[in-house]
MMTF fields as JSON, N, C-alpha, C and O atoms, coordinates in Angstrom:
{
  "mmtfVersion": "1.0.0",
  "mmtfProducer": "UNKNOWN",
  "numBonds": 371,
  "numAtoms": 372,
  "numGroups": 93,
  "numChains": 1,
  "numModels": 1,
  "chainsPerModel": [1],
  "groupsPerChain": [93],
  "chainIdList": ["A"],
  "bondAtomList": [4, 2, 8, 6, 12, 10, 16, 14, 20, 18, 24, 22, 28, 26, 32, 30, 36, 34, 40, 38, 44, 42, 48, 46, 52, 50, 56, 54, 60, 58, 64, 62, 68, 66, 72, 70, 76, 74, 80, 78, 84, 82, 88, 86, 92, 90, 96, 94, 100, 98, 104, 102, 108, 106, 112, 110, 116, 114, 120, 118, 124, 122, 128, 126, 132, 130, 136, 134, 140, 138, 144, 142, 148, 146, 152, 150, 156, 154, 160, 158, 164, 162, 168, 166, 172, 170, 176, 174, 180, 178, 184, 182, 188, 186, 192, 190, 196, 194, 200, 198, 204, 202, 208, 206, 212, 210, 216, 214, 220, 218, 224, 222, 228, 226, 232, 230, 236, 234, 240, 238, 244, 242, 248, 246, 252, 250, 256, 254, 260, 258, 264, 262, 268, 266, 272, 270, 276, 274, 280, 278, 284, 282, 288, 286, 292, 290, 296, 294, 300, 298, 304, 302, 308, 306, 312, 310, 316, 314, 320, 318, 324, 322, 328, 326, 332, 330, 336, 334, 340, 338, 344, 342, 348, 346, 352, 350, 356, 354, 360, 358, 364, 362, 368, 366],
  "bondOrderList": [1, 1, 1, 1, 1, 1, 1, 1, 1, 1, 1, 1, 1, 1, 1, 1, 1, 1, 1, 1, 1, 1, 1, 1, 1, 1, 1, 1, 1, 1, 1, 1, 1, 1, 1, 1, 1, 1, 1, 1, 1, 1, 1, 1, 1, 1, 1, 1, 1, 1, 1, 1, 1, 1, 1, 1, 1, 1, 1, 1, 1, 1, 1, 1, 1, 1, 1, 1, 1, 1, 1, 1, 1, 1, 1, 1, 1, 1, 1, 1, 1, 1, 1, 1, 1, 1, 1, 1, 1, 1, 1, 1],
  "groupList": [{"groupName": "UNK", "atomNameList": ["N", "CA", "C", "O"], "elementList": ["N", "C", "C", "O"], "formalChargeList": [0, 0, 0, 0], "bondAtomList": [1, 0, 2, 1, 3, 2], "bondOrderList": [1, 1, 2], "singleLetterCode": "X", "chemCompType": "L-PEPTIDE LINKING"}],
  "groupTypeList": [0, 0, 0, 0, 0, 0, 0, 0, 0, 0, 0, 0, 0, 0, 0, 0, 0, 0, 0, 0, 0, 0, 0, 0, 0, 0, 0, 0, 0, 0, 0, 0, 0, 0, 0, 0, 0, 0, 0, 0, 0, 0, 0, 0, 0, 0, 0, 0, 0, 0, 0, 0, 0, 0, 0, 0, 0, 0, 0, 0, 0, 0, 0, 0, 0, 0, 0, 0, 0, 0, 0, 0, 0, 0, 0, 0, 0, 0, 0, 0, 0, 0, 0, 0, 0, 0, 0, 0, 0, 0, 0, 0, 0],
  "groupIdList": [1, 2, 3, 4, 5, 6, 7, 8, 9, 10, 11, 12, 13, 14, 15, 16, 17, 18, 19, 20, 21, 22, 23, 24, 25, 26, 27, 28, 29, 30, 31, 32, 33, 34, 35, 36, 37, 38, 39, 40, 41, 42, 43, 44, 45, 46, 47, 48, 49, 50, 51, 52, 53, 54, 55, 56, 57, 58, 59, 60, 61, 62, 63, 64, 65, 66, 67, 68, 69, 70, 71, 72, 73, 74, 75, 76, 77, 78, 79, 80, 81, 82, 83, 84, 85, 86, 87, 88, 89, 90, 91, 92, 93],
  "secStructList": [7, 7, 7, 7, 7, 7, 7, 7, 7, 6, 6, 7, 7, 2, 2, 2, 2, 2, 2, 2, 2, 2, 2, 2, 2, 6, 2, 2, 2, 2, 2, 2, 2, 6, 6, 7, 7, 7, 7, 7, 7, 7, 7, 7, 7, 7, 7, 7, 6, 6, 7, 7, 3, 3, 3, 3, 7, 6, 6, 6, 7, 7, 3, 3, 3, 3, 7, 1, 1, 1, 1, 2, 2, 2, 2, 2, 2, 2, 2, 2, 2, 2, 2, 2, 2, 2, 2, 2, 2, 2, 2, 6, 7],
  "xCoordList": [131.693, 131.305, 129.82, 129.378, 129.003, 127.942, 127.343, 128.035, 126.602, 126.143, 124.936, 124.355, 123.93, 122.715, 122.267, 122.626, 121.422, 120.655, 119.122, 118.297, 118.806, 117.205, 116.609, 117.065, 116.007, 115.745, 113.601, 112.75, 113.401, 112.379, 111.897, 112.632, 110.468, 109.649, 108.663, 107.459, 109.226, 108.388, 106.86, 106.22, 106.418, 104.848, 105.11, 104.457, 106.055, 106.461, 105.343, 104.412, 104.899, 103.933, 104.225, 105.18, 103.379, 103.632, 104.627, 104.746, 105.37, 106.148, 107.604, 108.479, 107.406, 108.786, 109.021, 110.043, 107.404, 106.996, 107.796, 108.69, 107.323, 107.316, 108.953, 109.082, 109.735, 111.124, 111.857, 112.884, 111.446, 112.031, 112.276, 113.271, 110.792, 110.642, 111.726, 112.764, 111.389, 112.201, 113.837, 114.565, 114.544, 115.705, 115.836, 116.322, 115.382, 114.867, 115.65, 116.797, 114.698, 114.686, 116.205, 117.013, 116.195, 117.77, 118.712, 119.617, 118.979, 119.8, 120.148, 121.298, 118.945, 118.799, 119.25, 119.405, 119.335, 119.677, 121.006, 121.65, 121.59, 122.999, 123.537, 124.182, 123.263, 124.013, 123.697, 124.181, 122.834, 122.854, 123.819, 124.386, 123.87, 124.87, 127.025, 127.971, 126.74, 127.921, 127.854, 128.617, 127.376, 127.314, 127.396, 127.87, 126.667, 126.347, 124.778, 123.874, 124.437, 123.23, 122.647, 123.326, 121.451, 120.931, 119.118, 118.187, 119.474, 117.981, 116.796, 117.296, 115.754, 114.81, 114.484, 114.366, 114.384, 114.502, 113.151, 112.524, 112.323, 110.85, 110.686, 111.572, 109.522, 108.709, 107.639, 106.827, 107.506, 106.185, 105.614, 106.176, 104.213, 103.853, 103.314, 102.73, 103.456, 103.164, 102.38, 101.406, 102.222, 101.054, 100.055, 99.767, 99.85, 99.273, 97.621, 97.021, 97.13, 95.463, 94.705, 95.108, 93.776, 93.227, 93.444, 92.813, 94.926, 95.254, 94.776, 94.943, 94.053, 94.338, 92.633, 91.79, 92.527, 90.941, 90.855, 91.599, 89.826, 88.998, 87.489, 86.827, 86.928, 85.775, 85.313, 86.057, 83.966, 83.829, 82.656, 81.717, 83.09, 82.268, 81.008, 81.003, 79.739, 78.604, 78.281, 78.077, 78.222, 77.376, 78.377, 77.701, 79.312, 80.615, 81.078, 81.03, 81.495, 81.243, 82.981, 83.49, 83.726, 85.185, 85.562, 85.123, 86.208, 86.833, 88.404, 89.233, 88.664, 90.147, 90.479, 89.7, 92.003, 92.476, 93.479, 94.2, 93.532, 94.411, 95.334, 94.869, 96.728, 97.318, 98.99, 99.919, 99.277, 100.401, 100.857, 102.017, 100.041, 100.543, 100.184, 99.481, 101.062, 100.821, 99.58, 99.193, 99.079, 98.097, 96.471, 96.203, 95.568, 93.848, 94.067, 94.326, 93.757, 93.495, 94.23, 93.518, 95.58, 96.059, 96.094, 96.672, 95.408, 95.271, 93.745, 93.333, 92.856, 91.712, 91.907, 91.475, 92.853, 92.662, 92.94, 92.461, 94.001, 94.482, 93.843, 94.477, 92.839, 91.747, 90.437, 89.781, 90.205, 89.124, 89.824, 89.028, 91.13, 91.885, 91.652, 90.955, 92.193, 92.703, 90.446, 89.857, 90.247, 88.623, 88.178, 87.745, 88.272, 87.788, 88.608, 88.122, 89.689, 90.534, 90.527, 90.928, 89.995, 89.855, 88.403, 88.392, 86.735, 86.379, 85.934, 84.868, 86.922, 86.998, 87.354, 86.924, 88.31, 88.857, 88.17, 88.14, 87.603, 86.769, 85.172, 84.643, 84.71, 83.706, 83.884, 83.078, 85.322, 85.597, 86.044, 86.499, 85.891, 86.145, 85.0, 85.128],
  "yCoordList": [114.376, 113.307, 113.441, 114.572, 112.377, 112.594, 111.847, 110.941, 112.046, 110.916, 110.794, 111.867, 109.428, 109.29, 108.464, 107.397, 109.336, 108.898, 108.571, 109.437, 107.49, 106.751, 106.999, 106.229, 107.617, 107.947, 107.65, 108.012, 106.997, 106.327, 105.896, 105.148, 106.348, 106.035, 105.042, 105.162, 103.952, 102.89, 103.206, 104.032, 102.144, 101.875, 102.096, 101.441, 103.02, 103.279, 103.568, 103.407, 104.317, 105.177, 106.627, 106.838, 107.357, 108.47, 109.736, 110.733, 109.411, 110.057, 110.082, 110.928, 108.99, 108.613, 109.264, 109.515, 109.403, 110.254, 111.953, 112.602, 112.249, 113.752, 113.873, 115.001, 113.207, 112.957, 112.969, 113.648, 112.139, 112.165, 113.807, 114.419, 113.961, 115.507, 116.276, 116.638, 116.547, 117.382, 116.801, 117.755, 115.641, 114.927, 115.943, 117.033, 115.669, 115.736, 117.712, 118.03, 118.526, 119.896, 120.339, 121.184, 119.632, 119.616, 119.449, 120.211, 118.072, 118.247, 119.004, 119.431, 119.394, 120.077, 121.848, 122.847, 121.493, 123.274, 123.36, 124.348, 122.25, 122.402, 122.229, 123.141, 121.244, 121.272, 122.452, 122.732, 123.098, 124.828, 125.851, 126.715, 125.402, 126.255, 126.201, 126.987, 124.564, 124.129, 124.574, 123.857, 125.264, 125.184, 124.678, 125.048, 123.266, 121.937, 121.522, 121.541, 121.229, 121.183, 119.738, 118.751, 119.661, 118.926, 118.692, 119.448, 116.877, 117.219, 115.897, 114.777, 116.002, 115.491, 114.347, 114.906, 113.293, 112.524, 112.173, 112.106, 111.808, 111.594, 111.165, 110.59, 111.425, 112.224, 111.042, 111.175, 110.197, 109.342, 109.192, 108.666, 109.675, 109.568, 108.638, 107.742, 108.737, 107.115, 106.373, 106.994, 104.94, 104.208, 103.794, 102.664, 104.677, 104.416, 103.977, 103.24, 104.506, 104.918, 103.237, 102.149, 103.408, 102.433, 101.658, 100.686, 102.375, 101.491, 102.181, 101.606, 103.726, 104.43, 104.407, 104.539, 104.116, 103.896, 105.552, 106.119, 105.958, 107.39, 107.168, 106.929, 107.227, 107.234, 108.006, 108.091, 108.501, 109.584, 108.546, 107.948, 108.609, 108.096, 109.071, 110.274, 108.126, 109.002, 109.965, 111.152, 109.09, 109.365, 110.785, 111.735, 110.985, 111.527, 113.023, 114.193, 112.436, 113.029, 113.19, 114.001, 112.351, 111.894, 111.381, 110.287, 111.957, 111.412, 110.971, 111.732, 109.848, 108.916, 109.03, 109.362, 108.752, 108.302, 107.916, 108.324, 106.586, 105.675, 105.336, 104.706, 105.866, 105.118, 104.907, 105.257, 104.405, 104.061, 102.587, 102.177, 102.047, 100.242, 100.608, 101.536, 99.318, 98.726, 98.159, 98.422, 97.476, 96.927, 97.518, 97.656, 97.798, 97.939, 97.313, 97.778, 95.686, 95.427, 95.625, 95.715, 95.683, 96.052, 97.676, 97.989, 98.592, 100.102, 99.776, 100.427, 98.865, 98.86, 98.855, 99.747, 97.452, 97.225, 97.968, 97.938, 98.967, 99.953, 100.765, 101.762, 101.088, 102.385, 101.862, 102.709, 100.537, 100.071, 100.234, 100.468, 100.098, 100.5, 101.398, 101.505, 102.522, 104.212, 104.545, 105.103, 103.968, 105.215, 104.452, 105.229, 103.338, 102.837, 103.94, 104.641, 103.709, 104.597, 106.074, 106.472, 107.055, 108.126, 108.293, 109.14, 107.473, 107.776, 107.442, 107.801, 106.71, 106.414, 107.654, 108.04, 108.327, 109.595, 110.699, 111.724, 110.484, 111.859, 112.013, 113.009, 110.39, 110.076, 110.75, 111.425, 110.262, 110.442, 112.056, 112.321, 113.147, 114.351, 115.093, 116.186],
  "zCoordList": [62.442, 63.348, 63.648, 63.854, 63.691, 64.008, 65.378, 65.844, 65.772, 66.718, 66.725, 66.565, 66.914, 67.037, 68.335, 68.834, 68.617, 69.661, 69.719, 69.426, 70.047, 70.124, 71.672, 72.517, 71.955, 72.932, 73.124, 72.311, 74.301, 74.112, 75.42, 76.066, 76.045, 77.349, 76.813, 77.037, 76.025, 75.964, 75.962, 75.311, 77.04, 76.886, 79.187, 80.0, 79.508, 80.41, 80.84, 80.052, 82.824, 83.333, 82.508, 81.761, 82.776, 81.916, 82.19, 81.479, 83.513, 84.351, 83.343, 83.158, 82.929, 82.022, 80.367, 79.728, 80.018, 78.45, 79.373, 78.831, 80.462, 80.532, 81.585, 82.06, 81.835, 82.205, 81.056, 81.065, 79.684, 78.989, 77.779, 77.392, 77.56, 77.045, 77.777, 77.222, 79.261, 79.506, 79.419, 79.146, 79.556, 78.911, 77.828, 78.13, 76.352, 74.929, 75.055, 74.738, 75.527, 75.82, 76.342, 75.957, 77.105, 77.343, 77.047, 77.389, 76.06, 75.034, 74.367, 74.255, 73.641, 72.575, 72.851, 72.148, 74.307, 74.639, 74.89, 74.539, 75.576, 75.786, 74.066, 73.551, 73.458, 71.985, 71.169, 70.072, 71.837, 71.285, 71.632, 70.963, 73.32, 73.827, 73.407, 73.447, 73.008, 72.558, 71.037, 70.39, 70.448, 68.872, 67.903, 66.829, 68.397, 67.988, 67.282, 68.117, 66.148, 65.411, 65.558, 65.274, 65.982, 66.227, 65.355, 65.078, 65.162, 64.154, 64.785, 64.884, 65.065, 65.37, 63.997, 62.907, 64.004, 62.613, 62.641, 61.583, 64.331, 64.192, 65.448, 66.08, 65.891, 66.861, 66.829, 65.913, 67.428, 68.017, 69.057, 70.018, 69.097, 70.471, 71.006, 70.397, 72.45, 73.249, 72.878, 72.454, 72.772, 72.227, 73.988, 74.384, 74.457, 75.965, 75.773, 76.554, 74.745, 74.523, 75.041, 74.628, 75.829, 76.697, 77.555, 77.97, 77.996, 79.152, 80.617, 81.692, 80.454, 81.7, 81.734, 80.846, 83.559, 84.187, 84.822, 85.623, 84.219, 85.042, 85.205, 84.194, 86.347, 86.843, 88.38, 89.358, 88.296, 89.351, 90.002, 89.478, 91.21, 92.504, 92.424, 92.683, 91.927, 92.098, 92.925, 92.669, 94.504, 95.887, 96.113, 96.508, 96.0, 96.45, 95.675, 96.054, 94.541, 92.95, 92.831, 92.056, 93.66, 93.481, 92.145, 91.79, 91.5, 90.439, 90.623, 91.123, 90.229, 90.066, 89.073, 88.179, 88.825, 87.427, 87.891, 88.802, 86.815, 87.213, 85.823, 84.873, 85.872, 84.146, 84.834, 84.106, 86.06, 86.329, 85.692, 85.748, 85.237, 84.756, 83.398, 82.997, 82.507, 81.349, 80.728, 79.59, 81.453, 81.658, 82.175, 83.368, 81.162, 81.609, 83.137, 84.247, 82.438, 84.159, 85.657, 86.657, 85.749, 86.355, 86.923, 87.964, 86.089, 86.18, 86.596, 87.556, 86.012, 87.145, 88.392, 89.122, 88.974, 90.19, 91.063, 92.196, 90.521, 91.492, 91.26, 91.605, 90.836, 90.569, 91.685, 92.291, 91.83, 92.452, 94.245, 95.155, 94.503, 95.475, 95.858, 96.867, 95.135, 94.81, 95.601, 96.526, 94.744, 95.144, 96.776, 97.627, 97.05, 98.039, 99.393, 100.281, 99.077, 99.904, 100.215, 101.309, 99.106, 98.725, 99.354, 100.248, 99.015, 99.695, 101.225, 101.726, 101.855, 103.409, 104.077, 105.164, 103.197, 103.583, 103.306, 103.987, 102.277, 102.235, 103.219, 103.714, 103.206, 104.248, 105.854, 106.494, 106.234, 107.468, 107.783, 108.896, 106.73, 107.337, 107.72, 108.272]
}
């Protein structure tokens, strides 16, 4: 009997690539412990590349990073959020 499984964090936040690994690790340990053989058929990694905003607040020297969305622009806006906020807070200590 065999079984196949497709297992896959999309174009997900990246919380879901490293939920799933550890998923992946786990399998693969219990179907060890069951004495069950298991085969990796192929291995692709996330297609994320240019969606995630990093930039360091000069005056400050705060650096953000932002790769929770699908979307550049949408990972801007919450990066232009994210630092305004970050340095109000770091201003005010």
């Amino acid at each position: 009997m065999s079984v196949h499984l497709l297992l896959s964090a999309g174009r997900g936040p990246q919380e879901c690539a490293w939920a799933l690994a550890k998923l992946l690790h786990r399998l693969e340990a219990d179907a060890t412990r069951q004495g069950l053989e298991t085969h990796r058929t192929r291995t692709v990694p996330g297609d994320r590349a240019g969606t995630a905003v990093r930039a360091t607040h000069r005056p400050t020297g705060i650096v953000v990073t932002v790769d929770t969305e699908r979307q550049f622009s949408l990972n801007r806006r919450r990066h232009r959020q994210r630092v305004a906020v970050t340095v109000e807070r770091g201003s005010g200590d």
